[in-house]
C-alpha positions as CSV (number, residue, x, y, z in Angstrom):
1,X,0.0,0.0,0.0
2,X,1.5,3.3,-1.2
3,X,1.1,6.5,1.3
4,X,1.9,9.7,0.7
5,X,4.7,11.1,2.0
6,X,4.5,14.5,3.4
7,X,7.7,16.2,5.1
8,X,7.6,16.1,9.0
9,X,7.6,20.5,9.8
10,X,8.4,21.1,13.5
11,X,5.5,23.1,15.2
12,X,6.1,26.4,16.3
13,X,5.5,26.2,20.4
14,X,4.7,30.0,22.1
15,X,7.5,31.2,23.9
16,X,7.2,31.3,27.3
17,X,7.8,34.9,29.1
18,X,10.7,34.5,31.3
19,X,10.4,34.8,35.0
20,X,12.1,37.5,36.2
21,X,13.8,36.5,39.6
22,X,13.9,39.0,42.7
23,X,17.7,39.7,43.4
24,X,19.6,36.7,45.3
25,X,20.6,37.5,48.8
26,X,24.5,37.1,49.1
27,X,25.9,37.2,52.4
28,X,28.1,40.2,52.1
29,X,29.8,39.6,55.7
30,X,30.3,37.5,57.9
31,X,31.5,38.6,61.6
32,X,32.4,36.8,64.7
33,X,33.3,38.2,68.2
34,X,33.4,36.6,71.5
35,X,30.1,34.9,71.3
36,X,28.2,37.0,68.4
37,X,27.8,35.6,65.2
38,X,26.7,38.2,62.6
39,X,25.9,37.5,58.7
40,X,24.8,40.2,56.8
41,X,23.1,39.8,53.3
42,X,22.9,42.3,50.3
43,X,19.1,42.8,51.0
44,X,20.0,44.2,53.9
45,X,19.4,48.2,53.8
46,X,23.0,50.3,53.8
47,X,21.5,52.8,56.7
48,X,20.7,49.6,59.0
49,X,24.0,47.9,58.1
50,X,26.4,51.1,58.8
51,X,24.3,51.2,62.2
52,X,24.7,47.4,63.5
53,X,28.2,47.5,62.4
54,X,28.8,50.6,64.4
55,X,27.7,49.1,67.4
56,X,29.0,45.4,67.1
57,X,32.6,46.6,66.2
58,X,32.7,49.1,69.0
């Protein structure tokens, strides 16, 4: 039985929108005195960050 042969054409699938991620949280510094352990993280506001530091390394 004879069929007719047709070329095989890949479908066009709909792109998908990319996610767009929130930025990661990297741990910028990590401190440790007597018996405080401190990590800060990028998220972390500047403001906040000069103040703990401010009080942890005096």
């Amino acid at each position: 039985m004879l069929e007719k042969q047709q070329p095989i054409v890949a479908l066009d699938h709909p792109q998908k929108p990319k996610k767009t991620r929130p930025p990661r949280n990297n741990l910028m510094l990590s401190l440790k005195k007597n018996n405080l352990e401190l990590n800060l993280y990028s998220s972390l506001d500047p403001d906040i960050l000069n103040k703990i530091l401010s009080k942890v390394l005096l």
